[in-house]
CHARMM internal coordinates of N, CA and C (Angstrom, degrees):
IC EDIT
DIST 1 N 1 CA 1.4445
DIST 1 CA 1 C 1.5270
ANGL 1 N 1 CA 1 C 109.01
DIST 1 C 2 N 0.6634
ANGL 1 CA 1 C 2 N 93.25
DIHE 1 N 1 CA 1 C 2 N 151.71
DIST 2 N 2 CA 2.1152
ANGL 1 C 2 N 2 CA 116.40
DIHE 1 CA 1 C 2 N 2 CA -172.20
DIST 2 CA 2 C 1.7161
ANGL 2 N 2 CA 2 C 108.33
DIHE 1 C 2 N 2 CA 2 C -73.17
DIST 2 C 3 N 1.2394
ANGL 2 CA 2 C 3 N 154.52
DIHE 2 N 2 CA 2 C 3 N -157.88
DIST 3 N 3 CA 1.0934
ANGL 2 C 3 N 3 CA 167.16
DIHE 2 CA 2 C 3 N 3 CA 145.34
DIST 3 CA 3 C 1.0984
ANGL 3 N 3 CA 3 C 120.99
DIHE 2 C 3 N 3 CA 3 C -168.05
DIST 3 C 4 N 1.4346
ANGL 3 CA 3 C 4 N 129.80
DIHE 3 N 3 CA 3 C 4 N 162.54
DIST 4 N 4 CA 1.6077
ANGL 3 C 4 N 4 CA 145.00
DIHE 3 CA 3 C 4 N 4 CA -178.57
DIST 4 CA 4 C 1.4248
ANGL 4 N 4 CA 4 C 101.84
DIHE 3 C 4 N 4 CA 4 C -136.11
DIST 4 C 5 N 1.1511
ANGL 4 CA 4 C 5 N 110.44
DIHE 4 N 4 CA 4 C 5 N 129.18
DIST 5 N 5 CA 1.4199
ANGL 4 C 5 N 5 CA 117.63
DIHE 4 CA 4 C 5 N 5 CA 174.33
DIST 5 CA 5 C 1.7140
ANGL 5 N 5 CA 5 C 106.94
DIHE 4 C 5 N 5 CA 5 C -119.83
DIST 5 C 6 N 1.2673
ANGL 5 CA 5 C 6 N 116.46
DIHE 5 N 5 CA 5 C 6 N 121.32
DIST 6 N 6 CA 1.4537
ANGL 5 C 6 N 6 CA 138.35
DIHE 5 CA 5 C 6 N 6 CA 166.09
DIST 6 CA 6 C 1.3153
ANGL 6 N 6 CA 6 C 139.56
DIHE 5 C 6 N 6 CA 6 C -105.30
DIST 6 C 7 N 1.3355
ANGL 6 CA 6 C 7 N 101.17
DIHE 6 N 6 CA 6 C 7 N 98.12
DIST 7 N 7 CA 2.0423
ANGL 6 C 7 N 7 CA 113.09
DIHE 6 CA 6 C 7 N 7 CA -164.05
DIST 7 CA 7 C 1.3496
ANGL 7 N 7 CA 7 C 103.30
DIHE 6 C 7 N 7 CA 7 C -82.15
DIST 7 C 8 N 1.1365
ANGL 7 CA 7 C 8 N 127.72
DIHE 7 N 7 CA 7 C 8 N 155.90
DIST 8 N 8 CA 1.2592
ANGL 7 C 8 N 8 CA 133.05
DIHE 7 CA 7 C 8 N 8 CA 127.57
DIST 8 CA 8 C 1.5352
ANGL 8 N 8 CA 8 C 130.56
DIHE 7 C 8 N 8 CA 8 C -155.68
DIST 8 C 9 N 1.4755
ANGL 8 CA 8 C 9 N 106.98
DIHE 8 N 8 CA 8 C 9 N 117.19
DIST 9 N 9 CA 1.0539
ANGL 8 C 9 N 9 CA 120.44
DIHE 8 CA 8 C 9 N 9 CA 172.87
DIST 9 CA 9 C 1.5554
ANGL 9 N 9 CA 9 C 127.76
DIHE 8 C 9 N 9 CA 9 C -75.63
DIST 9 C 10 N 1.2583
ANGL 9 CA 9 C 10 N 101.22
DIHE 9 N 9 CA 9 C 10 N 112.54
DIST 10 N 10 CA 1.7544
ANGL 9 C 10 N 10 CA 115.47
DIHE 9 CA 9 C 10 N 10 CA 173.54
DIST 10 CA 10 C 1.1536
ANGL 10 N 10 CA 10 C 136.07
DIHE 9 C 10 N 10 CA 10 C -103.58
DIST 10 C 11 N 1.1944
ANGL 10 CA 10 C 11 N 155.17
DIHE 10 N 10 CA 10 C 11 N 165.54
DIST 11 N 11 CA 1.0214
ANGL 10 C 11 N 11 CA 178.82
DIHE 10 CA 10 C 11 N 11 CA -30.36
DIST 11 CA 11 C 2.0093
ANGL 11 N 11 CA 11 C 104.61
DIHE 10 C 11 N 11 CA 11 C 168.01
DIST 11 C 12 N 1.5223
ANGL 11 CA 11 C 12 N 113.58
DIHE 11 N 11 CA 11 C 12 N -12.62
DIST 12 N 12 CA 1.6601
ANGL 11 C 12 N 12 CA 104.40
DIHE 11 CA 11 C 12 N 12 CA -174.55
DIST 12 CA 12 C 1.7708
ANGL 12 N 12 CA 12 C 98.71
DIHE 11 C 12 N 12 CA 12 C 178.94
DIST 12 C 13 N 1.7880
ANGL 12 CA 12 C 13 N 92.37
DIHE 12 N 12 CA 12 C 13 N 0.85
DIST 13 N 13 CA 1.7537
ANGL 12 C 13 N 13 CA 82.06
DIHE 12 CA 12 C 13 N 13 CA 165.19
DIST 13 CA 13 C 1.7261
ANGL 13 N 13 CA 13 C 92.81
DIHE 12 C 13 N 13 CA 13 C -168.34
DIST 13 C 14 N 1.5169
ANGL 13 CA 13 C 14 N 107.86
DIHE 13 N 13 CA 13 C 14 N 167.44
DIST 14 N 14 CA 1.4334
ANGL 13 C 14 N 14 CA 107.17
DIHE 13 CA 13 C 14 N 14 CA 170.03
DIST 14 CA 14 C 1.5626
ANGL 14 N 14 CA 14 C 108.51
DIHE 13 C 14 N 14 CA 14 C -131.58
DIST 14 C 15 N 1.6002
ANGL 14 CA 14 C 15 N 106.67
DIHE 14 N 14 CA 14 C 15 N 148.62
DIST 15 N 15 CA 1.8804
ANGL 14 C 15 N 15 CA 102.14
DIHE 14 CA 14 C 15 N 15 CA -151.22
DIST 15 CA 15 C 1.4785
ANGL 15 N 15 CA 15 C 77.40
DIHE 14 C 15 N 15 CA 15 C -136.10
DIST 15 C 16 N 1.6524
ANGL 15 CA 15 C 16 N 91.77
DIHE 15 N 15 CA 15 C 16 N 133.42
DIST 16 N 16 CA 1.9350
ANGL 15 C 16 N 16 CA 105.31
DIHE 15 CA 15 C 16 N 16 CA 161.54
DIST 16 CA 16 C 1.0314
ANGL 16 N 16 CA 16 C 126.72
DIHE 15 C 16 N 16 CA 16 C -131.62
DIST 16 C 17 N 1.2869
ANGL 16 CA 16 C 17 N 137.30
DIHE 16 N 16 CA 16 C 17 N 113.02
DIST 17 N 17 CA 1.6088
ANGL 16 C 17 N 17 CA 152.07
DIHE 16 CA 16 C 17 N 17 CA 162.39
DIST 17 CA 17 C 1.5054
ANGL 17 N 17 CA 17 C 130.90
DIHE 16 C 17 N 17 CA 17 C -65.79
DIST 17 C 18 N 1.1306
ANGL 17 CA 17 C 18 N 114.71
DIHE 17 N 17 CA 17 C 18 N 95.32
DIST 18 N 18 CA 1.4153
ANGL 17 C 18 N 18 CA 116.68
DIHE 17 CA 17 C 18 N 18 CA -163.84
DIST 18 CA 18 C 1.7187
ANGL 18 N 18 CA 18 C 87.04
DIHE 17 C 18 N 18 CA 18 C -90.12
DIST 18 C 19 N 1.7523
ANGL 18 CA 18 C 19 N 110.36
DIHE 18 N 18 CA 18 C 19 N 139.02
DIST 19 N 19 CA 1.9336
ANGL 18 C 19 N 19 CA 102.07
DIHE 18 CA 18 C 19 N 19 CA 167.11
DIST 19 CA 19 C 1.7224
ANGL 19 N 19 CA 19 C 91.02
DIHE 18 C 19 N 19 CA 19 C -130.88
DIST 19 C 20 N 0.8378
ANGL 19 CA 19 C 20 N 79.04
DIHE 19 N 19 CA 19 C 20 N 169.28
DIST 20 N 20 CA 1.7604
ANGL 19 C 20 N 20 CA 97.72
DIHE 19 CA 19 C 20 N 20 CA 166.53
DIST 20 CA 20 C 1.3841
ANGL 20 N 20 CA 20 C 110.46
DIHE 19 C 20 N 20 CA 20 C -91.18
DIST 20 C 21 N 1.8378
ANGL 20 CA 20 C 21 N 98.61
DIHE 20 N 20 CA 20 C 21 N -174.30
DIST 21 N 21 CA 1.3794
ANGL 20 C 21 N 21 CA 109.54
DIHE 20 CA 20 C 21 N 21 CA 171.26
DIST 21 CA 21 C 0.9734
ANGL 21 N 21 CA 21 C 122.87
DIHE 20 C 21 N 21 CA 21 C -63.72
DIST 21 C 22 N 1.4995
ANGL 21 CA 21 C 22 N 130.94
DIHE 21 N 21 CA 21 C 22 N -28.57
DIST 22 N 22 CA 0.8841
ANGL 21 C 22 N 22 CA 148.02
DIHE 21 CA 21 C 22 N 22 CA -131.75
DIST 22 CA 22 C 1.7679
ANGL 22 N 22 CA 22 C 100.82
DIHE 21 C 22 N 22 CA 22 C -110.48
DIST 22 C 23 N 1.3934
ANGL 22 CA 22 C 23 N 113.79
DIHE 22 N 22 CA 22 C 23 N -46.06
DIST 23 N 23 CA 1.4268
ANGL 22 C 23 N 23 CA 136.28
DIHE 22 CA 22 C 23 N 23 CA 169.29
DIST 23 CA 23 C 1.2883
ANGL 23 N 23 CA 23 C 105.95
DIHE 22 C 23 N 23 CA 23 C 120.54
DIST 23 C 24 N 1.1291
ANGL 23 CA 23 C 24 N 127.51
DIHE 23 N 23 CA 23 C 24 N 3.28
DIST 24 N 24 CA 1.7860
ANGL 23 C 24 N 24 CA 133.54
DIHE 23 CA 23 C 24 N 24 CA 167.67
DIST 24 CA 24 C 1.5778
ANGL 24 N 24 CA 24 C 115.49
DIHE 23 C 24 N 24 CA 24 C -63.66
DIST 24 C 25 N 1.1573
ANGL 24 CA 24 C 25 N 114.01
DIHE 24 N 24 CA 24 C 25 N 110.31
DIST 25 N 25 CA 1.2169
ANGL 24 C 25 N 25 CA 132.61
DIHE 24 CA 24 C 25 N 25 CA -179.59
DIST 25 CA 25 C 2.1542
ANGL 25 N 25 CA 25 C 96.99
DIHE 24 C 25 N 25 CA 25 C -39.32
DIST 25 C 26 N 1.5200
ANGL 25 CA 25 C 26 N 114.30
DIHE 25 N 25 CA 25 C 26 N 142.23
DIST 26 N 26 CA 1.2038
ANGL 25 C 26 N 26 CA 97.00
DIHE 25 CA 25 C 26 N 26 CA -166.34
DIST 26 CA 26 C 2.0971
ANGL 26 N 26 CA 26 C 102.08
DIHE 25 C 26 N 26 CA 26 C -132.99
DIST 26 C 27 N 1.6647
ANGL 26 CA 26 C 27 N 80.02
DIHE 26 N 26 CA 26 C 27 N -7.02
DIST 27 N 27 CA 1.2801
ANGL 26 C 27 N 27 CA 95.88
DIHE 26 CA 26 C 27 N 27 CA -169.97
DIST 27 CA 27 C 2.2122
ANGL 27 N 27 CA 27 C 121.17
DIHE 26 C 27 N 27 CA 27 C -179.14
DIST 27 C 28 N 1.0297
ANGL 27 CA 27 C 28 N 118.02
DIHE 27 N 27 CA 27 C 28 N 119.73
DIST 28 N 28 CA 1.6061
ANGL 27 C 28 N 28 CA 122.01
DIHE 27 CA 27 C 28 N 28 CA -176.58
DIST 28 CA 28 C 1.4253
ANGL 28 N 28 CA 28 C 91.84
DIHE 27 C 28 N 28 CA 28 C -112.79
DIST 28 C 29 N 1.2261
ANGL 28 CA 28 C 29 N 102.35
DIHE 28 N 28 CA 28 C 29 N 157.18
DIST 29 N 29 CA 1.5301
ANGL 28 C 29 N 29 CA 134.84
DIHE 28 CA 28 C 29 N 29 CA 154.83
DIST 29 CA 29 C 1.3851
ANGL 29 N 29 CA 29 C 116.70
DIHE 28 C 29 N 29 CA 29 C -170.83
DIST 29 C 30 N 1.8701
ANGL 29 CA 29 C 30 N 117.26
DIHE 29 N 29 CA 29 C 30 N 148.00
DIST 30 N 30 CA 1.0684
ANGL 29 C 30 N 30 CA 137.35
DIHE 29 CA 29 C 30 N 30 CA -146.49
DIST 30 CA 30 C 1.7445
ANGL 30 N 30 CA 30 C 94.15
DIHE 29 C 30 N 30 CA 30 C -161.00
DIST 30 C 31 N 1.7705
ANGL 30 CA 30 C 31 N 88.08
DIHE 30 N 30 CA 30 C 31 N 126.56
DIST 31 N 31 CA 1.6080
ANGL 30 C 31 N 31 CA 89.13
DIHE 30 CA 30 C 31 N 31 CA -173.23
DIST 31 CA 31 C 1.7052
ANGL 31 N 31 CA 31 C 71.18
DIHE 30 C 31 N 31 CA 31 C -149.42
DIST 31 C 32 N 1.8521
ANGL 31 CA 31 C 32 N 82.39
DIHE 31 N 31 CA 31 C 32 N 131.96
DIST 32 N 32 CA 1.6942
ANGL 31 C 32 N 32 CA 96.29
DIHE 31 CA 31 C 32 N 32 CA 165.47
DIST 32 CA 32 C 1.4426
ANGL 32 N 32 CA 32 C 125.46
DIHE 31 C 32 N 32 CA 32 C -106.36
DIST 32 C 33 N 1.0462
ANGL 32 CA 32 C 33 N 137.57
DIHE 32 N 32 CA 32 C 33 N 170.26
DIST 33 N 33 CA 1.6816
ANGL 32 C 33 N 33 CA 132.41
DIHE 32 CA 32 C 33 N 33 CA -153.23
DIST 33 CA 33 C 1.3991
ANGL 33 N 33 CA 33 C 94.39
DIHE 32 C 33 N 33 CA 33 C -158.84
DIST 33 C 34 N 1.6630
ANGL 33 CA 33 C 34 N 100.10
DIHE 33 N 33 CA 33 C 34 N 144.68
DIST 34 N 34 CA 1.8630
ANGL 33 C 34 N 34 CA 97.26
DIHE 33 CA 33 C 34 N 34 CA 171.94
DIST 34 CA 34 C 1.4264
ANGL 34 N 34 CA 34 C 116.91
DIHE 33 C 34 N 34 CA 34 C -104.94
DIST 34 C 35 N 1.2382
ANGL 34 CA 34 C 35 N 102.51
DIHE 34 N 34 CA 34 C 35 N 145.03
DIST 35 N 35 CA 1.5176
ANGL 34 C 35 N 35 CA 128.53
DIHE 34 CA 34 C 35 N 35 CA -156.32
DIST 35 CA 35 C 2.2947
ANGL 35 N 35 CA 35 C 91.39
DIHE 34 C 35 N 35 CA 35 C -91.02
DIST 35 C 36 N 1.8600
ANGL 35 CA 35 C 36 N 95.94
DIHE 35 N 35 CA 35 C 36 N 109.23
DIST 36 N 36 CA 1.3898
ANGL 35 C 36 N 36 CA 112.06
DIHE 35 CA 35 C 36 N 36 CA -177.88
DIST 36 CA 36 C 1.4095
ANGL 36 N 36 CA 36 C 102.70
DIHE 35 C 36 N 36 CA 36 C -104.45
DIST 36 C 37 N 1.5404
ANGL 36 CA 36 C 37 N 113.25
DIHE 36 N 36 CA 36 C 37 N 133.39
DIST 37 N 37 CA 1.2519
ANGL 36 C 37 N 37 CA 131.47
DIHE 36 CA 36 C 37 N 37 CA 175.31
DIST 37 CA 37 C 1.3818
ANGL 37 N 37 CA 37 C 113.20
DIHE 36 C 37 N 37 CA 37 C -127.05
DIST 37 C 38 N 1.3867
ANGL 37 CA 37 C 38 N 120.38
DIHE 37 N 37 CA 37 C 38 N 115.79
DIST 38 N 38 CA 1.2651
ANGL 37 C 38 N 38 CA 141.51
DIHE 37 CA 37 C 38 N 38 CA 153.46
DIST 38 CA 38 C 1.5723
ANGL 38 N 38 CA 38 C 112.66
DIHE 37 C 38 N 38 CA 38 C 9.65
DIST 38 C 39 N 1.2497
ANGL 38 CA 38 C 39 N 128.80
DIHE 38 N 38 CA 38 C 39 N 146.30
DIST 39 N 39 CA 1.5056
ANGL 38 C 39 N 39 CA 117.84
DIHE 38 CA 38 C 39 N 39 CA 177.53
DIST 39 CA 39 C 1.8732
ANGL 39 N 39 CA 39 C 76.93
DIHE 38 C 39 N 39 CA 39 C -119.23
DIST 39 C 40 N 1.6093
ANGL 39 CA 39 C 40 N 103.56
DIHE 39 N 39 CA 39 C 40 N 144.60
DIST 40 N 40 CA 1.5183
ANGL 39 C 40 N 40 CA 111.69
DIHE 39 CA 39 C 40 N 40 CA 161.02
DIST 40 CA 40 C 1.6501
ANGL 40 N 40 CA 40 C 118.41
DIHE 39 C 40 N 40 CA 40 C -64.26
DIST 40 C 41 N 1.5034
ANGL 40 CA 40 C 41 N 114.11
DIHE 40 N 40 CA 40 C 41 N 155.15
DIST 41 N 41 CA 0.8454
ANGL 40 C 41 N 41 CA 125.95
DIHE 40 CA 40 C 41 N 41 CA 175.30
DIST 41 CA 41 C 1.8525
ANGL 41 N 41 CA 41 C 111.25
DIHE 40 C 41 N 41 CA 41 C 95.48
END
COOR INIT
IC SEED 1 N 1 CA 1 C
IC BUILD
């Protein structure tokens, strides 16, 4: 069987959708990350 893998990287997490041939979702995952901002000066 075939697969599609679908990333997306955002802004405070990154989410992946694995589907089949078929288009049936086969698999998700969701991993969140912390969002670092510069200190002034």
């Amino acid at each position: 069987m075939k697969y599609l893998l679908g990333i997306d990287f955002g802004g405070g997490a990154s989410k992946a959708t694995l589907l089949g041939e078929n288009g049936v979702i086969a698999a998700t995952a969701t991993v969140e990350y912390p969002t670092f901002y510069p200190k002034q000066g």
